[in-house]
N, C-alpha and C positions, 0 to 999 in steps of 0.2 A: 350614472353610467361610467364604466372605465373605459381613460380611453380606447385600451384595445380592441372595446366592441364597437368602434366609431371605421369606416369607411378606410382603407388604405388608400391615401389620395396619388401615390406614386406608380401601386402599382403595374405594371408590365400589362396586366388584365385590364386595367382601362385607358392605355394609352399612354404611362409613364414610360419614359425614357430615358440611361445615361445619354447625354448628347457629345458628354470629353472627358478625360480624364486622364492626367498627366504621363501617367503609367499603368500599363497591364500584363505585366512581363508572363506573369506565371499563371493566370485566371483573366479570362474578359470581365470589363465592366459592365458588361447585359447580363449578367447570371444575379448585380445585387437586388434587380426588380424582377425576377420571378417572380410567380404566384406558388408554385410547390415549394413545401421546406428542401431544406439543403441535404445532397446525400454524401455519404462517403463509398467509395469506390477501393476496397484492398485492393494493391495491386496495381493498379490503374496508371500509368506512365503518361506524359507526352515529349515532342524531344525536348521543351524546356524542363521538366522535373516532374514532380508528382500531379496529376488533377484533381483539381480541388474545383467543387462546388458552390465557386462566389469570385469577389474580384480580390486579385491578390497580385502586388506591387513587386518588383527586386528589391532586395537589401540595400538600404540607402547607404553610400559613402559617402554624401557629401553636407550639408548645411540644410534645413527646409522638411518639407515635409510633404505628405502629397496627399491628392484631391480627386474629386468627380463631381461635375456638374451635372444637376437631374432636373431633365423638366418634368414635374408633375402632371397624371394622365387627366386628373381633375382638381385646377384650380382650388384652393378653399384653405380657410384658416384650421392648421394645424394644432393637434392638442396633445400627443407624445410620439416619442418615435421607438422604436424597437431597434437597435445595432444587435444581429444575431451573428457570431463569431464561432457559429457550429463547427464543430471539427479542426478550426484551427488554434492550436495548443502552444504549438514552440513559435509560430510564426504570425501572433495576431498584433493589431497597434495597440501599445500602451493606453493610448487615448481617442479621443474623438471631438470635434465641434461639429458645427452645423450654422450657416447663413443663410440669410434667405432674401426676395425679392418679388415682385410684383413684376415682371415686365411690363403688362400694357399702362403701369403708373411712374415707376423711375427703374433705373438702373442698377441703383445705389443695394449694397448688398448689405445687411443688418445682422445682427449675433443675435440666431434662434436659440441655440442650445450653447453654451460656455464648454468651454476645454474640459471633457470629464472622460472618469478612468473606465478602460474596459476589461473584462473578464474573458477570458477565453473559454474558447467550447459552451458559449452560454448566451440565452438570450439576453441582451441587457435593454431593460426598457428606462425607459429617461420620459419624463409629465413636461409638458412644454406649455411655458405662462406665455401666451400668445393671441392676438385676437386682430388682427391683420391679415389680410386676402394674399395667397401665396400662389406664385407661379412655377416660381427655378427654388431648387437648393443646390449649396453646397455645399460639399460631404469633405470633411476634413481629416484625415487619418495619421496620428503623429507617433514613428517617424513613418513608418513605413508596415507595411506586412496586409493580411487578409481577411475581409468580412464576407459571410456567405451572404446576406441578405440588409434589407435597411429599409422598415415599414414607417410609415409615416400616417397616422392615422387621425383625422380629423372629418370638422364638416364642408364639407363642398356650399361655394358659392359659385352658381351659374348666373349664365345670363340669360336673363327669360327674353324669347321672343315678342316683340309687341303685339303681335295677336296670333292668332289660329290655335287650333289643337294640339297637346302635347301630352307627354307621359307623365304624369302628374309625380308620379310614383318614383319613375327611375331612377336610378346612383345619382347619373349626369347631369339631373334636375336638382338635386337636391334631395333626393329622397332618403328616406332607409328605416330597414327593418327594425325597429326598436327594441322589439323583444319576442318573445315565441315559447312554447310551453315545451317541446325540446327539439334540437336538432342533431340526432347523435349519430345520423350518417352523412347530413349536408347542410352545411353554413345555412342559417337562412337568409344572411346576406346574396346568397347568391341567386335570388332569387327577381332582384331587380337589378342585377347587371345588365352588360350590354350585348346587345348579340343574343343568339340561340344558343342553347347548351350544349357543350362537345362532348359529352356524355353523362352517364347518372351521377356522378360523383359531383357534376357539375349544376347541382342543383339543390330544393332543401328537400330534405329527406328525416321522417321520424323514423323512432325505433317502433313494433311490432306491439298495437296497444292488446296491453292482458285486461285492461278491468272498464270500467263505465267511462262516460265522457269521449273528448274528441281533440284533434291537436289543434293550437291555432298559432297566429303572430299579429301584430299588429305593427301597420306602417306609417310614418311619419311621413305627408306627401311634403316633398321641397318647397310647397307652396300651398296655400289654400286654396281650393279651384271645387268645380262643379264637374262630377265625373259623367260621362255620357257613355261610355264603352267599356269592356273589360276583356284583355285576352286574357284567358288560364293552357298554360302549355303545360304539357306532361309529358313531352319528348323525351324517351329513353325508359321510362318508369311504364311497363311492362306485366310484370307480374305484383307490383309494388305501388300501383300507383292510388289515389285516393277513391272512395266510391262516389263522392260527390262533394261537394265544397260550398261555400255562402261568404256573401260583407256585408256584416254591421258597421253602423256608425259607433263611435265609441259609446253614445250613451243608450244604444241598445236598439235603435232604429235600424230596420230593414234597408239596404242596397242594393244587393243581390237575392234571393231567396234559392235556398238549397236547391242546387243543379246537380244534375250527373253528370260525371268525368268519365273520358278513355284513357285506355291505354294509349302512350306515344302519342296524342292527338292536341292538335293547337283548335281550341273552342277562342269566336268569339261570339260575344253578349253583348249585344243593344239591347234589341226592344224589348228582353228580360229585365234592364237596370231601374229601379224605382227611383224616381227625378226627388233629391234634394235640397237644401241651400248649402252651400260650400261647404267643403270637409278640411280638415286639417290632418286628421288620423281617421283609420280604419282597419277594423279586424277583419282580417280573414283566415275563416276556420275550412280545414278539410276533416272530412268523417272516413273513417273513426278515424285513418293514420295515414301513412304513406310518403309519397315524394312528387313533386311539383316542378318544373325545372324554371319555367318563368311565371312572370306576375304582372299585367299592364295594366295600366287606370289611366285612359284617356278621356282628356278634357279640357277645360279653359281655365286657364285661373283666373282667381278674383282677386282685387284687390281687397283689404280689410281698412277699415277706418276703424280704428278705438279712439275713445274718450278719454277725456284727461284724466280722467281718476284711473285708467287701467294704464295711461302711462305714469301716471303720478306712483305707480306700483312700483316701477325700474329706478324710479329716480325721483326725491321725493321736492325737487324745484317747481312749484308750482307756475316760475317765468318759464322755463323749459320745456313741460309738460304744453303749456299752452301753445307754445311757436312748433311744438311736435306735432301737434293735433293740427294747427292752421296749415302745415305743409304737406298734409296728405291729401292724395293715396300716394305711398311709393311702390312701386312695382317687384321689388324683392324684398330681402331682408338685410342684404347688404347694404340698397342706398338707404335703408333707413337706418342704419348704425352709423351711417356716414353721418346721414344730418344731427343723429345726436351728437356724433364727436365735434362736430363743425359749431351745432348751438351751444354745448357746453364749456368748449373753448372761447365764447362768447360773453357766458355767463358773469355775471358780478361778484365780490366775493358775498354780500348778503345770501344773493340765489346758496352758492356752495353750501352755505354755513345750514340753511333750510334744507337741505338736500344731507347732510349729514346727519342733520336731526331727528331724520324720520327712519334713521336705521336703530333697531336696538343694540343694547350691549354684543358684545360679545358673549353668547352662555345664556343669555337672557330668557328664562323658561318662557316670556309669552312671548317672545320672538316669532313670525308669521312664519307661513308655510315655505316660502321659498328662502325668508333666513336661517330657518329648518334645515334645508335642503343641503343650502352651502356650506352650513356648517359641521353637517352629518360627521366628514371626518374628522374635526376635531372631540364629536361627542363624545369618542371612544375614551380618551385620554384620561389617566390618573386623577381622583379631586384634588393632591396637591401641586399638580400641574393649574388646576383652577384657581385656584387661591391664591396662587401669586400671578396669576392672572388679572382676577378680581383688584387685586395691589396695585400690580401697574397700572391698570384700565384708571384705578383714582388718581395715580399721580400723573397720567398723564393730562386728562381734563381740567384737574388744577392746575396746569404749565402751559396749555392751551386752550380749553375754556369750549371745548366740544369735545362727542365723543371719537376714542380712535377706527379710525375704518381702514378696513383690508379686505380685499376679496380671496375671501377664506374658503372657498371651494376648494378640494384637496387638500388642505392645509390642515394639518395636528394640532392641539392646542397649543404642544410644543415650540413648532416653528410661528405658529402668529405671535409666543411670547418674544422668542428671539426679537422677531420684527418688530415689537412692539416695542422692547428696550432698546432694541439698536435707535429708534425714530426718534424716542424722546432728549436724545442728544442734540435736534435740529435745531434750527432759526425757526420763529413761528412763521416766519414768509415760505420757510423750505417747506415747513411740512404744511401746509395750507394746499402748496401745490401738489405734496407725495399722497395726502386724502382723497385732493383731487381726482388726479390720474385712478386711485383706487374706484374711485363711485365713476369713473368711466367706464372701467373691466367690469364692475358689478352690474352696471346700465349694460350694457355691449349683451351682457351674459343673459340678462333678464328680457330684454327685447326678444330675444332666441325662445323665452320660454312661451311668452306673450303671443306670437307668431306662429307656435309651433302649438299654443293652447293648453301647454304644459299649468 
């Protein structure tokens, strides 16, 4: 998935906010988290100059550069950002970074994103190698000038209640839309937002089905849980809205069975829901087409207990695996990436060395399904980008005596070679630990899939 179909954790729409920002001479800094793209105004005065739709700085004269701090509307580790510099031409920053922090963990502000160049009048998206629980960022803009907007888009990590019923489903939970057959008048993200929908646009919406079949989406709940309830809201959707709707489980099991819809009307469904053991995902189709504005799935969540061998999956330390398996249930998905980062900083270098071995090559045709996965973007790449792949991968192994590991998700064959030659310059102590840290991101990444039943 790219991350721009991942959740804007910043947005204005779920509670993000600039809280300061050093300057806003010529534009407030609540315009960069909107939810609407950015407009231009001909014509359009105020008495400091032209209005512009986003936050925009004075001409700096002196030394420095300048900033806004944002508290994120939903907590979660970030995976790219979007700097959109729509409309501003003669007056946008050169550049951009980005810091970030935890509040409820320390203070301490860390380099998300490095000093990179911006384009003007253009959305500029930036991939962020990140996997840390985020609260606050800070938006860096060097020296000075105007950004219309600044998306940030990852996965939310909440904090589950220790018990009672909750929206298994929602943003705020952890939920989201994963994919859907189309949405060509309404995100289908918006479908587990917060709140009621402030009009149709504010909802998922298909186009007008001409031939057989029916639309659907499938949702990723923030958690695994046992659903008991369903609201389906059609507020706003009119002469458009679905004739009836249904949830399977993914593998094709009954949840709901085809109900009819109203117009503008909030339905809810008990003691229609077919009782099953816990869901991770679930489809929901409406017939033939239409628009929807919400989606609730309440319930309990459950915890999951996996076996060593499905953790032995994320990470192939058989000590690991085991101290993984003897510390459950965890309660989210967060503390359990915690305890792996905690066990595996723990680990010995034997465990490591076992845990590197159970990844294949780089390129490696029987390489598993989720080595597959991560390494899709490099699949693309040139055979003679492989070949002197294939090269290094040998000389690196005879200079270290394992094989090399990267968490190659995202990544070209191109740039893992770069990585790859730049590494073999190391101390075998350096790179023992640079492996390391990699089968952490790859563990980190893999637990997400484990949990999520991917």
């Amino acid at each position: 998935m790219q991350f721009s179909e991942l959740v804007d954790l910043a947005s204005e729409r779920v509670g993000g906010s600039v809280i300061e920002a050093n300057d806003e001479f010529f534009a407030p800094k609540e315009n960069l988290l909107r939810p609407a793209r950015p407009v231009f105004v001909e014509g359009k005065y105020t008495d400091r100059g032209k209005w512009m739709d986003g936050w925009e700085t004075r001409r700096r004269r002196t030394p420095g550069h300048d900033w806004a701090i944002i508290r994120l509307g939903l907590p979660g580790i970030p995976r790219g950002v979007v700097v959109d510099t729509s409309f501003f031409r003669g007056n946008y920053p050169e550049h951009c970074s980005i810091e970030a922090r935890d509040a409820a963990v320390s203070g301490e502000w860390k380099e998300m994103l490095p000093l990179s160049r911006l384009q003007g009048d253009s959305e500029n998206p930036f991939p962020i190698d990140w996997d840390e629980r985020v609260t606050h960022l800070r938006f860096n803009i060097f020296p000075d000038g105007g950004v219309a907007r600044l998306r940030v888009h990852g996965h939310v990590v909440p904090s589950w209640p220790d018990a009672g019923e909750v929206d298994l489903a929602a943003v705020e939970n952890g939920g989201l839309v994963a994919e859907s057959s189309d949405m060509f008048f309404g995100s289908r993200h918006n479908l587990i937002m917060p709140g009621r929908a402030a009009n149709m646009s504010d909802g998922w919406e298909t186009r007008r089905r001409r031939g057989p079949g029916h639309d659907w989406c499938v949702i990723q709940l923030g958690t695994p849980g046992i659903i008991h309830r369903v609201e389906v809201d059609t507020a706003h959707f009119k002469g458009n809205f679905p004739e009836s709707c249904s949830l399977e489980t993914v593998d094709g099991g009954i949840l709901l069975a085809r109900t009819r819809l109203e117009a503008d009307t909030r339905r809810f469904l008990e003691s229609e829901i077919e009782r099953t053991g816990p869901l991770a995902r679930v489809r929901f189709n409406i017939f033939p087409d239409g628009g929807v504005s919400r989606l609730r799935l309440w319930g309990r969540p459950q915890l999951r207990i996996f076996s060593e061998e499905e953790l032995l999956a994320c990470c192939g330390s058989r000590s690991w695996a085991k101290r993984m398996a003897a510390e459950q249930p965890f309660r989210h998905l967060e503390a359990m990436a915690a305890a792996a980062d905690r066990i595996w900083a723990e680990s010995s270098l034997q465990d490591r060395l076992e845990a590197f071995a159970a990844h294949p090559r780089i390129g490696d045709a029987t390489a598993g399904r989720w080595s597959r996965q991560e390494q899709s973007a490099a699949a693309q790449s040139p055979p003679e980008v492989w070949a002197r792949l294939a090269e290094a991968n040998r000389a690196y192994e005879a200079r270290f005596g394992h094989i090399f590991l990267v968490c190659a998700t995202g990544k070209s064959a191109g740039e893992i070679l770069d990585i790859l030659e730049r590494r073999l310059a190391n101390h075998p102590e350096t790179e023992i630990r640079m492996a390391a840290e990699e089968q952490r991101k790859i563990t980190r990444l893999r637990l997400r899939k484990l949990e999520g039943g991917a």
